[in-house]
MIZADREN-229193 format. One record per residue (C-alpha): residue number from 1; residue in three letters; chain; x negated, y negated, z. Coordinates in nm, 3 decimals, decimal comma. Example, Ala and Ser with C-alpha at 12.3 -4.5 7.8 and 13.67 -1.06 7.14 Angstrom:
BEGIN
REC   i  aa ch      xx      yy      zz
REC   1 ALA  A  -1,230   0,450   0,780
REC   2 SER  A  -1,367   0,106   0,714
***
This chain:
BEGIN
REC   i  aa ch      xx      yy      zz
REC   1 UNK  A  -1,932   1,768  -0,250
REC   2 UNK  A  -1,876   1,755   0,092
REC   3 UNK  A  -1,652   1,583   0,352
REC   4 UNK  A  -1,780   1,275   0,410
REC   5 UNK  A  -1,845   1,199   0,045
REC   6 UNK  A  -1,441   1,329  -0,032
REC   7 UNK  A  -1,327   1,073   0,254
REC   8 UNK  A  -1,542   0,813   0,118
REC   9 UNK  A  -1,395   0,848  -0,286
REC  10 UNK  A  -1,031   0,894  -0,094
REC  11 UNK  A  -0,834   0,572  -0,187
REC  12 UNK  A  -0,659   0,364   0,114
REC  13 UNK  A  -0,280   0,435   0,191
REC  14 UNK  A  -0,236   0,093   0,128
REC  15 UNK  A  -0,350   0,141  -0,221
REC  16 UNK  A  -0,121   0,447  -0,315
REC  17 UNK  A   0,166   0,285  -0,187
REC  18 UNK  A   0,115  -0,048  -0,420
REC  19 UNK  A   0,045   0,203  -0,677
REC  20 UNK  A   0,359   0,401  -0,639
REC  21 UNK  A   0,583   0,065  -0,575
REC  22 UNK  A   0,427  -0,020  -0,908
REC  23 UNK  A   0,492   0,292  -1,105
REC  24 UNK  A   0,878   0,203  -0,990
REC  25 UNK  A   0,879  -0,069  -1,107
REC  26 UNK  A   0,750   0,038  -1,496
REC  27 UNK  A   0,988   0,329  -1,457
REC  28 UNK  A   1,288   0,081  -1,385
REC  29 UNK  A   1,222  -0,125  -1,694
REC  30 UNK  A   1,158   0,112  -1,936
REC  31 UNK  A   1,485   0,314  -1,845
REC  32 UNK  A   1,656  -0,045  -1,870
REC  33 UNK  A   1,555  -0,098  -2,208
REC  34 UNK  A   1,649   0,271  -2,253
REC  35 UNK  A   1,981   0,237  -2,144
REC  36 UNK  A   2,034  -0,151  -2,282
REC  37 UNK  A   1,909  -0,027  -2,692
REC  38 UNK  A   2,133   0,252  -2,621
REC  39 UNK  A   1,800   0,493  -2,743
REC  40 UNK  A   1,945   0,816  -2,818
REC  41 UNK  A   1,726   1,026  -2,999
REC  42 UNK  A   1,334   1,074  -3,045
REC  43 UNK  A   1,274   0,832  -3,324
REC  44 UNK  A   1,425   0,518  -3,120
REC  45 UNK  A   1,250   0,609  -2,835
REC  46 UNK  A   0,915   0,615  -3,057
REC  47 UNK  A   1,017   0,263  -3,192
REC  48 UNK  A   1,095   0,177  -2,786
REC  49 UNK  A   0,785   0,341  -2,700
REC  50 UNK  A   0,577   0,164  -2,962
REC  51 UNK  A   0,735  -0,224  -2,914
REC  52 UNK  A   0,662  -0,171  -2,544
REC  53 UNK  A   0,287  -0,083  -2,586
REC  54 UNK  A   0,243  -0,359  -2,824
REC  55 UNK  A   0,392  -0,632  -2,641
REC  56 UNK  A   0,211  -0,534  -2,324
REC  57 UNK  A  -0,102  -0,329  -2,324
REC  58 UNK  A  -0,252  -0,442  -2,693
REC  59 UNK  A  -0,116  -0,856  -2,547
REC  60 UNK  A  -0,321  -0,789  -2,213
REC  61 UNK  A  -0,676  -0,671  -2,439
REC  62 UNK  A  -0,551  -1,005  -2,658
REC  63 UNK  A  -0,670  -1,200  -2,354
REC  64 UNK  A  -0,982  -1,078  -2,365
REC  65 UNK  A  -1,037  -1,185  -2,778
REC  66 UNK  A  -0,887  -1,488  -2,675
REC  67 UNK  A  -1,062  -1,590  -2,323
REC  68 UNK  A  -1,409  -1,376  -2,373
REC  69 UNK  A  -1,472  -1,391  -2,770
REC  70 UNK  A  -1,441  -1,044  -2,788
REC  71 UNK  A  -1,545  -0,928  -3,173
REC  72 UNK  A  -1,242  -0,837  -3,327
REC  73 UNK  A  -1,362  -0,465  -3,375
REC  74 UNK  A  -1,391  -0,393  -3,041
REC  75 UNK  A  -1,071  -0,468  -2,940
REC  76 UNK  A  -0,913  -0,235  -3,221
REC  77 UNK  A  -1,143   0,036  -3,040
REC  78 UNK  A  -1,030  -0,042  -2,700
REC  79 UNK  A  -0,641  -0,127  -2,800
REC  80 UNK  A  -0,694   0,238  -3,018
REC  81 UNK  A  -0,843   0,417  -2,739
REC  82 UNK  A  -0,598   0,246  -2,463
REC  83 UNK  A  -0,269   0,417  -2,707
REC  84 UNK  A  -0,479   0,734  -2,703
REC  85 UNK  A  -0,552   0,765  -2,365
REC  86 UNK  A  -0,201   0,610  -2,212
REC  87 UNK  A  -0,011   0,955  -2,189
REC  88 UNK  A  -0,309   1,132  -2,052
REC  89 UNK  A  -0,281   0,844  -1,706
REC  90 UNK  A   0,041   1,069  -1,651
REC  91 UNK  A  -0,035   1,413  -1,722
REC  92 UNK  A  -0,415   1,435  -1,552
REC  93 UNK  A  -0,437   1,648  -1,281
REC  94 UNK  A  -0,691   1,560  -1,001
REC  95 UNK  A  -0,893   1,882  -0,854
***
């Protein structure tokens, strides 16, 4: 690719900062509940890990079975593919 297309698919500095302030914020609550449970070892942080995914990611694809009659089967694809995919957010590298 060149330049101008790289500068064009660049996001705004705006938009890196709101994601970073964000990113704080999710780090700050999980290491909350961390410290709060008093998780220890690898299977409560599994359980953490687990109650924390289902009472926000799989709630947030609830709205759309709720609000846009989403089939049922879908959202176990998407709710599947979102626990799947949620570790790899952290761990891609861009080239």
């Amino acid at each position: 690719m060149n330049a101008a297309v790289m500068a064009d698919l660049r996001p705004p500095a705006w938009e890196l900062v709101g994601e970073f302030a964000k990113n704080l914020v999710v780090a700050f609550v999980i290491a909350y509940f961390v410290v709060r449970l008093e998780v220890s070892d690898w299977k409560s942080a599994l359980q953490l890990g687990l109650i924390i995914w289902i009472g926000f990611q799989a709630m947030l694809l609830m709205g759309a079975v709720l609000h846009e009659r989403m089939p049922w089967t879908l959202y176990a694809i998407h709710v599947m593919h979102s626990l799947d995919t949620s570790h790899d957010r952290h761990t891609r590298r861009v080239a």
